[in-house]
C-alpha positions as a printed Julia matrix, in Angstrom:
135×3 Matrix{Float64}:
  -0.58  -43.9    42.18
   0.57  -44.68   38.55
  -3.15  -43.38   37.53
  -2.79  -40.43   39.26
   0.52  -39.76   37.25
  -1.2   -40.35   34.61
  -4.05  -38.22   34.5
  -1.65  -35.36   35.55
   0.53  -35.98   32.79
  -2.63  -35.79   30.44
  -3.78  -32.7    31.77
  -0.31  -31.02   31.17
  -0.3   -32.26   27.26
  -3.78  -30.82   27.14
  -2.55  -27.35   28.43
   0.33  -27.8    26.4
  -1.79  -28.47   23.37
  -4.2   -25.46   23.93
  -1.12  -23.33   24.4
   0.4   -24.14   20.79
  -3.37  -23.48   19.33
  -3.51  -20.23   20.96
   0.22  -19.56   19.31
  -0.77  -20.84   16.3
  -3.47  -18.49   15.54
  -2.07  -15.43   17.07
   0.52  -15.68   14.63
  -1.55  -16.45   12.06
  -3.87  -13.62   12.49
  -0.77  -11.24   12.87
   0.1   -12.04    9.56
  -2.96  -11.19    8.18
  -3.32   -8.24    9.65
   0.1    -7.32    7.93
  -0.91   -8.41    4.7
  -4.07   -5.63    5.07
  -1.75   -2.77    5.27
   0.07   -3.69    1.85
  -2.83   -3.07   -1.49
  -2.98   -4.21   -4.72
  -4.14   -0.66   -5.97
  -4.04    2.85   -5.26
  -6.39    6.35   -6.36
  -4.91    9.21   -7.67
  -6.47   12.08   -8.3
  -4.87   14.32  -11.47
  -6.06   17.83  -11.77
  -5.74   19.45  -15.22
  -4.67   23.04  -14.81
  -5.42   24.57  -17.86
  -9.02   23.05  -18.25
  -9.23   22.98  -13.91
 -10.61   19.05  -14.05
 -10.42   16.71  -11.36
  -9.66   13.08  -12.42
 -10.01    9.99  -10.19
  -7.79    7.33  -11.39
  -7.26    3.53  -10.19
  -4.45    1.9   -10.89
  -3.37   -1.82  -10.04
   0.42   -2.22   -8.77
   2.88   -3.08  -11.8
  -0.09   -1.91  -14.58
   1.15    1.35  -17.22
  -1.67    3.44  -17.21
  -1.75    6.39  -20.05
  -3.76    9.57  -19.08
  -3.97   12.07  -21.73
   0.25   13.07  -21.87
   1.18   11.41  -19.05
   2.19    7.61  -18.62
   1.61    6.49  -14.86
   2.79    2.99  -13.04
   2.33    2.07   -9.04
   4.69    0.16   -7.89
   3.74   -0.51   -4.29
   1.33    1.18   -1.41
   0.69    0.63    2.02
  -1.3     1.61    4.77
  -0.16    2.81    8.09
  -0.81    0.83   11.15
  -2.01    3.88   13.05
  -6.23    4.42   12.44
  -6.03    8.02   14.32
  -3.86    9.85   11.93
  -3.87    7.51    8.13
  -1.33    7.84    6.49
  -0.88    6.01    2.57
   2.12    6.29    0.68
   2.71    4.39   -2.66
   5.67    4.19   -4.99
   5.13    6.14   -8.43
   6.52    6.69  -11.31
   5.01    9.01  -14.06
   6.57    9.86  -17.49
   5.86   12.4   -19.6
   4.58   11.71  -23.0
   4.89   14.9   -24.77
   9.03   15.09  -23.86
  10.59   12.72  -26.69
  13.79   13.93  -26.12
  14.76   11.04  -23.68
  11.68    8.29  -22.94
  14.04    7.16  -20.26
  13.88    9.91  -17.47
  10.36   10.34  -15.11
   8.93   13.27  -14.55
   8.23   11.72  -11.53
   9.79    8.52   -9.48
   9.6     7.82   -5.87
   7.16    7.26   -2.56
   4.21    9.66   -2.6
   2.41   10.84    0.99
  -1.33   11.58    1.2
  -1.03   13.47    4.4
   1.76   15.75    3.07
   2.23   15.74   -0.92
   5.42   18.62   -0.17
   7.35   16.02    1.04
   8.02   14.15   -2.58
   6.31   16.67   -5.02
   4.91   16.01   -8.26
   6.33   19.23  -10.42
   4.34   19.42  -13.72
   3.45   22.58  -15.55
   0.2    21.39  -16.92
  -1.02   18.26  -14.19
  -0.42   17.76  -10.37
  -1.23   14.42   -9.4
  -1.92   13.26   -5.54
  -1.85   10.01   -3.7
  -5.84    9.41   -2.21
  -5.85    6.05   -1.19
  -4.88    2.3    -1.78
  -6.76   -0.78   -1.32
């Protein structure tokens, strides 16, 4: 009798045991997959509208960038969780170089869409700069 007890009693820690595993690594692998929406850098593409030019540019989070008058730093980007409709949207903030009256004030400073660049857009007379992706 005392066996039997026993033996149930180890099967029950054993099921018990498996089920903490099983936690363990379902939250574990739920964080990860939270840590793939957030990249370290983005793509932005800058057209030139006097010369018409395209421009791909990469830029790591927290890094000050200089492209031609412009001065450009990502703060943050993410991914959406959604893989029908992407969405990416990074934090920017872009200065213009050629303005000395106040080196204070951005031309530019807030979250930037790739799906809809009206939302939060980048007014420039001679660049317009769009969020592509981030990584």
């Amino acid at each position: 009798m005392v066996l039997k007890r026993n033996t149930l009693l180890g099967k029950n820690n054993l099921k018990l045991l498996s089920l903490v595993f099983l936690l363990y690594f379902f939250l574990l692998f739920e964080s990860d997959s939270k840590n793939k929406l957030e990249g370290d850098f983005i793509d932005i593409k800058i057209l030139d509208k006097i010369s018409s030019k395209n421009t791909l540019l990469q830029l790591k989070n927290g890094e000050l960038k200089k492209f031609k008058d412009l001065e450009i730093k990502s703060l943050k980007c993410k991914n959406s969780e959604f893989d029908d409709n992407p969405e990416v949207t990074a934090y920017i903030q872009v200065r213009d170089l050629t303005n000395k009256n106040n080196d204070e004030v951005f031309v530019f400073n807030g979250w930037m869409f790739s799906s809809s660049p009206s939302i939060a857009p980048f007014d420039h007379p001679v660049y317009d700069v769009w969020l592509v992706g981030c990584y």
